[in-house]
N, C-alpha and C positions, 0 to 999 in steps of 0.2 A: 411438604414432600418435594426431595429434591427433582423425579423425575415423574413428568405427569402425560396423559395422554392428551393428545391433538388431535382435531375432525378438521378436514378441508373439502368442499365443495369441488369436484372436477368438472361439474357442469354448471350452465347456469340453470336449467328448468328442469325440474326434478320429477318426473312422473306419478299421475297416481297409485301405479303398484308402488312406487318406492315411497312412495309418503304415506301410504300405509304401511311402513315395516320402520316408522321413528316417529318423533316426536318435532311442534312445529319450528322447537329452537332450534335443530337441524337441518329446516328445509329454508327459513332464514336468512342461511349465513351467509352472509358477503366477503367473508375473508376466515384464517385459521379460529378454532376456537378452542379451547382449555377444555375438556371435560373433567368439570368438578364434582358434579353429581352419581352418585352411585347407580341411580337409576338411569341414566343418560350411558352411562361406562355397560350397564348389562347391558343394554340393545345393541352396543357397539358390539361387545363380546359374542351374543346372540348371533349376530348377523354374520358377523367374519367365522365363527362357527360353522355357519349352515350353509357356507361358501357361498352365498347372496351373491348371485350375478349382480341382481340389478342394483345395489347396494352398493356394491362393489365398483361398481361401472360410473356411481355417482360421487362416490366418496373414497376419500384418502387417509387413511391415521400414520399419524407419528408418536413417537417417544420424544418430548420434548423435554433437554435437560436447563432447571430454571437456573440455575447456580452460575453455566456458561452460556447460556440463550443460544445453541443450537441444537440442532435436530442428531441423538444419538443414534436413531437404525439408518439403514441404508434404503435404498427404493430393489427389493427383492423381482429379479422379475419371473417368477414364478410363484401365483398366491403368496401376493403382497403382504397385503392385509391381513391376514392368516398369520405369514411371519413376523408381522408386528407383531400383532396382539400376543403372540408367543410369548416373543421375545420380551415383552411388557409383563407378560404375569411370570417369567423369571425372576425379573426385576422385584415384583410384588411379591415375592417368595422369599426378598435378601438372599437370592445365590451369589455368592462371592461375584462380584462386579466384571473381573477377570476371565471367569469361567461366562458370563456373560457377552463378556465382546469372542469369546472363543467359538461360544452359537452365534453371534453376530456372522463372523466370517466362514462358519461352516456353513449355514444358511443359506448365504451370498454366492457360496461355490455350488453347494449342489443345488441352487437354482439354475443354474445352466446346464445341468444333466437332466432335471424334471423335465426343461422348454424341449430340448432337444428330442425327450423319448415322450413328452406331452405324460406325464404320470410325476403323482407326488411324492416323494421320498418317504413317507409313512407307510406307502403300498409297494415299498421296495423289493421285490423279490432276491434270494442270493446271488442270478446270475446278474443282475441290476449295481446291484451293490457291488461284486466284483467289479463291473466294468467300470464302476465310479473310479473306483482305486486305482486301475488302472491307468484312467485318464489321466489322475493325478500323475500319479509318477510319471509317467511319458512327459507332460510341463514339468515335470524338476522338481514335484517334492520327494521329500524321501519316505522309503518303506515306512518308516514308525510313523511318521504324517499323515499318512492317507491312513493309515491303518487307525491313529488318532479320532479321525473326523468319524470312520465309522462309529467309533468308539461315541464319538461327541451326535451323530446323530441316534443313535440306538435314547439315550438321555433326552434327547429334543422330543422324541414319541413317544417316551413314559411323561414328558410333562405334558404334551398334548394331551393325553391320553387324560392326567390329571384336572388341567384346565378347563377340557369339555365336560368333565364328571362333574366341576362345582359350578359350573357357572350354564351347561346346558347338556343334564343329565340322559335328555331324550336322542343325545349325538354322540352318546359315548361309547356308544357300538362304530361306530364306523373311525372312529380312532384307536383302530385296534391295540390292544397291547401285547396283542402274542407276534407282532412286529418287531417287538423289542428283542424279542429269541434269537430272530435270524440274525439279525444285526452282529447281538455278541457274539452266536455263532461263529459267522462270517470272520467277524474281527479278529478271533481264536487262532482258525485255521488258514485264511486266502494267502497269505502272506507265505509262508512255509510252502503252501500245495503250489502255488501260480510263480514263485519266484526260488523258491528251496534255499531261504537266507536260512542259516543255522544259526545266526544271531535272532531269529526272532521264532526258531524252534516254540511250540509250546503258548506259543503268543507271552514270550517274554520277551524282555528291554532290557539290556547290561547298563540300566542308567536308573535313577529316580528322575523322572521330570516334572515339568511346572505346574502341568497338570495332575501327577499326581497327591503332588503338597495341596492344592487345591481340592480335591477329590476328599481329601482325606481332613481337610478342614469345612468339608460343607456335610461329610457323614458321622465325624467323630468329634465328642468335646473337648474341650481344649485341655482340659488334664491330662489328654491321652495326646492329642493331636499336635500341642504348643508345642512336645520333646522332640517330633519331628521337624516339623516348621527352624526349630531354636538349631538344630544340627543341621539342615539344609543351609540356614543363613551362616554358619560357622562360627555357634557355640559348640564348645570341646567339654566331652563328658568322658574321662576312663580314669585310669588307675590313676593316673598321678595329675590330671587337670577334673574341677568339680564346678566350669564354667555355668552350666544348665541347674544341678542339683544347688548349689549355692546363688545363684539370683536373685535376688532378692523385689522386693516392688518397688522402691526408689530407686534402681538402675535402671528402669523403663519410665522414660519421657515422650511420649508420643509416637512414633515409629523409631526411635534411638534407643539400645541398649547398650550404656556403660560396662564394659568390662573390665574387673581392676588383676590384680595380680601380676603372674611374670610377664603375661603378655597384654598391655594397658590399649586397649583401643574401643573405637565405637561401630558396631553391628547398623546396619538401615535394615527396615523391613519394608515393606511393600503395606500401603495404606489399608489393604482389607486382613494381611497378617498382622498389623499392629493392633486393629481391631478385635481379630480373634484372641493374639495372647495377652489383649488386656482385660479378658474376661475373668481371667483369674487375678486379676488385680483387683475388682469389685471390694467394696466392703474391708479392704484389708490395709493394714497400714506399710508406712516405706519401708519398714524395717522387720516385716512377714518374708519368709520364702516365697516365693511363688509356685512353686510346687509344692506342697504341704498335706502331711499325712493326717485325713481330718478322721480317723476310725475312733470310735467313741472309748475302744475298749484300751486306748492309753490315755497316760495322764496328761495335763497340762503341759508339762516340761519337755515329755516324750514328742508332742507335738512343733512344741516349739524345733526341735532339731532338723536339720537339711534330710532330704528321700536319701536311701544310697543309690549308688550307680546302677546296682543291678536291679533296685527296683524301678527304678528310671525306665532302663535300657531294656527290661527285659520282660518283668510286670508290665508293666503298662505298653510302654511303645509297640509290644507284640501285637496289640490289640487292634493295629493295623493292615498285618498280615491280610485279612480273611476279606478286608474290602479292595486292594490289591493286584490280590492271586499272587503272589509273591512275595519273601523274606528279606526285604531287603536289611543289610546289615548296616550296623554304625560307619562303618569307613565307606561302604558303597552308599548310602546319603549323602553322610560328608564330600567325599570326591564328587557326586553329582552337584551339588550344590557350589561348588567353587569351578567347575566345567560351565555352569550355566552362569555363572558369575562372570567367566572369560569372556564366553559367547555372548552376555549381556552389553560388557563394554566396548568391545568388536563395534557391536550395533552403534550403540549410541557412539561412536567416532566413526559410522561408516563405514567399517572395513570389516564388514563380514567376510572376506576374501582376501584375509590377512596374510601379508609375507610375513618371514619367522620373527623377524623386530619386535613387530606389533602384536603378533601374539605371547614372544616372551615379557613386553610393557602390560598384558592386561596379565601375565601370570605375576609378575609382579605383585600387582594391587592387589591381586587376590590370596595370597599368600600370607599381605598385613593383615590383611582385613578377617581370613580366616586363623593369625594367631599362631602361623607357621614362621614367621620371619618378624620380630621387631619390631612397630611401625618405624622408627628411627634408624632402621637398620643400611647395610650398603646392598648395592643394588642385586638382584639373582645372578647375575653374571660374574659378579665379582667373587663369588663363591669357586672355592678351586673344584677342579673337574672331578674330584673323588668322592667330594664332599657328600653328606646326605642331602643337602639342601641341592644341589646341581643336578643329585642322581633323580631328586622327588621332580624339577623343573622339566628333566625327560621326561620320567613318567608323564604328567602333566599333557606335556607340549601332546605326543602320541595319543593320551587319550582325549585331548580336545578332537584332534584330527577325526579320531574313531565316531568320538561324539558327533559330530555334521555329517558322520553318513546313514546318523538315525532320526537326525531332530533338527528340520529345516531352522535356519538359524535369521 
């Protein structure tokens, strides 16, 4: 197991109430130690459950990752320990890694609104949670951010909620889950009533975001979930490109999908997306679709053939709507995902605060990469000013701009 739990002794002399509440290899310890035992992991989980002052006061856990030999969570300072072990039976759950460090730094933040009003974010009430958001934004993040984290804590109390039920069934009242109401509530409406963005009308996004490619690969299978993922990364499915329906399982090499036709290039995914759309790679040879009609009631031949587009695009991918709240369409994907592409490379050169150069170089890349331009081709600028390709580079440019004043970059 790549990520395993850590106990650390805070004190030296451990008290008799606390050495009645574990066992003697943890009164022991002289330095960190691995909890490999199952039963050694419930007391832990017991304990930070039951918010064990004294437990608490004597000990310390971590997420320990063996692969890089350090410590993945952070030191919470509000009920530490608690958000370990949370944050640990996420992990234990395989929630997409990503969505992962997402509770990582939501945790981390409203730990400093818990310290301040002394109350735990499970026991959030509306006007509680308003002012969280607000704090945010007043620091600089934007509307759809704060309004995210609600979103991302509402998720932290249903698995609380969960993790008390299997592992300390007699505490799962006081990890309420009608907590989780307000939350989505909250999230729905604060945004429109406390700021009156008509961009976030309705508690919607004029975007697909990271989070929601992630939402949507940790509620739906990858038959349904991989055509979104595959149009986010900038495979092209319509009338006259059959990028997605024609994939086959020998274009996919580890997180790299070969794309052959007019437009020859190579797709990256992201290590927990390559994992999802190589589930449908299982069992199937190079030269299978990857999307593949398995209904019993055609025949062998029938099967063999590529999905069409509209069963693609319309059958199936729909099937995401409903965990959403939103319709988002083929080209609003796509353009979200080559926007987060921009905003991606920004980052990794530093220049989240991009003059126009350096955001016309990451539209650029992203134009090869999504199949809009060439990889071989000459550069966006050299394109005359009437052109489609110059007129698509505005759009672009504009809706990056639009993009950063919904989704801290």
């Amino acid at each position: 197991m790549r990520y395993v739990l850590e106990i650390e002794k805070r004190v030296d002399n451990i008290s008799e109430k606390t050495a009645a509440l574990i066992g003697n290899d943890f009164i022991d310890l002289t330095s960190e130690k691995i909890i490999s035992e199952e039963q050694d992991e419930n007391i832990v989980f017991k304990n930070v459950l039951n918010n064990n002052e004294t437990f608490n006061e004597a000990f310390s856990i971590n997420i320990f990752d063996t692969e890089r030999s350090e410590i993945l969570n952070t030191e919470f300072e509000y009920e530490d320990n608690l958000k370990t072990a949370l944050l640990f039976y996420c992990v234990k759950q395989e929630i997409p890694f990503s969505t992962v460090l997402s509770f990582k730094t939501t945790m981390n933040i409203v730990s400093k609104e818990e310290k301040s009003i002394d109350k735990a974010f499970r026991n959030f009430n509306q006007d509680d949670i308003i002012s969280f958001a607000k704090n945010q934004i007043e620091q600089g993040s934007s509307v759809y951010t704060a309004n995210n984290r609600i979103y991302l804590l509402s998720r932290l109390v249903k698995e609380l909620h969960e993790f008390a039920g299997e592992y300390l069934p007699e505490s799962k009242k006081v990890y309420d889950e009608t907590f989780i109401n307000i939350f989505l509530k909250t999230t729905k409406n604060y945004a429109t009533q406390e700021y009156g963005n008509t961009a976030m009308a309705n508690g919607e996004i004029p975007f697909v975001t990271i989070d929601d490619v992630h939402e949507v690969m940790e509620r739906k299978p990858a038959s349904i979930g991989a055509i979104f993922v595959l149009i986010f990364r900038g495979l092209r499915e319509n009338k006259y490109n059959k990028e997605i329906s024609t994939l086959k399982v020998g274009d996919i090499k580890g997180n790299q999908i070969t794309i052959n036709g007019d437009m020859p290039r190579t797709i990256y995914l992201a290590e927990d997306e390559a994992r999802y759309v190589g589930r449908l790679c299982k069992g199937a040879s190079e030269n299978d679709y990857v999307f593949r009609n398995e209904s019993p009631r055609l025949t062998e031949q029938e099967k063999q053939q590529p999905l069409k587009t509209w069963a693609l695009l319309n059958k199936r991918m729909r099937q995401v709507d409903n965990i959403l709240g939103k319709k988002p369409t083929y080209s609003m994907i796509r353009r979200s995902g080559e926007v987060y592409y921009i905003a991606n490379q920004l980052k990794r050169e530093l220049n989240a605060n991009a003059d126009k150069i350096a955001i016309i170089r990451a539209i650029d890349k992203s134009f090869r990469e999504y199949g809009v331009i060439p990889m071989d081709s000459q550069n966006i600028m050299d394109y005359k000013g009437n052109s489609g390709i110059a007129k698509r580079r505005r759009q672009m440019t504009n809706l990056y701009k639009k993009y950063t004043e919904y989704v801290t970059v």
